[in-house]
N, C-alpha and C positions, 0 to 999 in steps of 0.2 A: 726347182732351179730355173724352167723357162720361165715362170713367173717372176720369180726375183730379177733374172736378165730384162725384161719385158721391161718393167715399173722402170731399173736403172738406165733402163736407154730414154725412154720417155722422159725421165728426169733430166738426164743430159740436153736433150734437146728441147725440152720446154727452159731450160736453164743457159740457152746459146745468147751471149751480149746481142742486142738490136743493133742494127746501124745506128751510127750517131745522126742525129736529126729526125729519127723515127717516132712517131707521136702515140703514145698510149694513150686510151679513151676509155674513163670508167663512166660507163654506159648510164647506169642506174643514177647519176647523180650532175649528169650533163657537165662535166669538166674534159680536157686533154690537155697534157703537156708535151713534151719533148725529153726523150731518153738520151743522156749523154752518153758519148761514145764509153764500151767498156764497163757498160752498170746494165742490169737487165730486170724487168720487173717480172715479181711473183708472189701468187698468193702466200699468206702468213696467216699461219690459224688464230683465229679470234678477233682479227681487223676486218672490218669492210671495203676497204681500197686494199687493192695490192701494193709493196713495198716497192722501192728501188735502193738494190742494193750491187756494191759492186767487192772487188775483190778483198782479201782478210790485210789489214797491218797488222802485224804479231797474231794477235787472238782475236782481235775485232775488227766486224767487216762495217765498213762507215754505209748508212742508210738513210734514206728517205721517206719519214710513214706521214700517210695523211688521212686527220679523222672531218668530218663535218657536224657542226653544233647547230641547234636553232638558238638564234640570239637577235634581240631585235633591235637594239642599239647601233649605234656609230661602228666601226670597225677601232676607233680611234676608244673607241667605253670596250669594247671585247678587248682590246690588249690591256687595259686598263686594270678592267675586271681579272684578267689572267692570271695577272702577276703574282698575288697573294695566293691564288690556287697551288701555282708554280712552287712558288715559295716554302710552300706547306709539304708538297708531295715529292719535291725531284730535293736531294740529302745531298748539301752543302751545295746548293743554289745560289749564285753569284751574277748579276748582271756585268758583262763584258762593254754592250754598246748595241746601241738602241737606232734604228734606221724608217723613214719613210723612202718610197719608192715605185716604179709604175713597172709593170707587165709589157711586155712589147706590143699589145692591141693597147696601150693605155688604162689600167685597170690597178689603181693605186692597193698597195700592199704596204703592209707594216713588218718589220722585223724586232726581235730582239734575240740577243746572242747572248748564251749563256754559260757559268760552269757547273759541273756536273759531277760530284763526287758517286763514282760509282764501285761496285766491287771490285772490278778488274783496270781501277784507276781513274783518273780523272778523265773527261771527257767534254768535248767543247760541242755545243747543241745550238741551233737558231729556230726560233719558233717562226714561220713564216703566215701574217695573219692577210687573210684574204675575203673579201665579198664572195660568194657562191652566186647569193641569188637573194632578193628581199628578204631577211630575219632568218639567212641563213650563212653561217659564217664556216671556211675550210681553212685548217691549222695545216702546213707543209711541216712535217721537223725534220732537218739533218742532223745526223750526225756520226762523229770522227775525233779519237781518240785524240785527244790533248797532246799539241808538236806536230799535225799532221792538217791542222784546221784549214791551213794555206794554200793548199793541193785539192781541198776537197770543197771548200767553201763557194770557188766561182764554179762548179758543178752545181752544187745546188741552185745557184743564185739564175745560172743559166735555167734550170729548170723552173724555178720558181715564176723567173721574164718570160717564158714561153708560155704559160697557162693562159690556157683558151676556157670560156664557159660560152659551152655550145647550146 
């Protein structure tokens, strides 16, 4: 039983929101962003980056995951190239609206915003495509259950303008 208590406090408090404007730094891959107020990052088994996820609407909690590719094209050929991926793997795939856009250091980014037929209903996603580093490219995705995109969107967006590659 102290064991059980022990892990659930631990968890409680590796699980406390950051201050808003608090910068996470995944170390291994030389990026930081900025945690918005009220989302808190944590590992997720099977990801190499930690999530940022913040509290549940209904049944779903809207997140943030980011993976890293090598790719040695444009940024502008990797969304390109994406799409069809997209298209093939994410069930009833729909492009919403498509965006260029720069990082608050000036570090041009690409978006595209998507729909998302998922189990637990539809779901509004943006794939946020970014430079890491020569021939290597970092995907941000949000996302937030469909009627909620509004609330949750300049959070991401905010995160996304904040990325530093240190």
């Amino acid at each position: 039983m102290k064991k059980l208590t022990f892990i659930a406090i631990v968890f409680a408090v590796l699980s406390l929101p950051v201050q808003a404007g608090e910068r996470h730094t995944e170390e291994s891959a030389g990026f930081s962003y900025e945690v918005p107020n009220n989302w808190r990052v944590m590992e997720f088994p099977g990801l190499k980056f930690k999530i940022i996820i913040t509290d549940p609407i209904g049944e779903f909690s809207p997140n943030m995951t980011l993976v890293d590719e090598k790719y040695e094209g444009s940024l502008a050929a990797y969304e390109k190239a994406s799409i069809p991926h997209m298209e093939k793997a994410i069930p009833g795939f729909s492009i919403l609206k498509r965006m260029q856009a720069k990082t608050d250091e000036g570090k041009d980014f690409r978006s595209v915003t998507y729909r998302h037929e998922a189990d637990n209903g539809t779901i509004i996603q943006t794939a946020n495509f970014l430079e890491l580093r020569s021939g290597h490219k970092l995907v941000m995705t949000c996302t937030s259950p469909k009627g909620h995109e509004d609330k949750i969107e300049p959070q991401c967006n905010k995160v996304v303008r904040s990325l530093r590659v240190n």
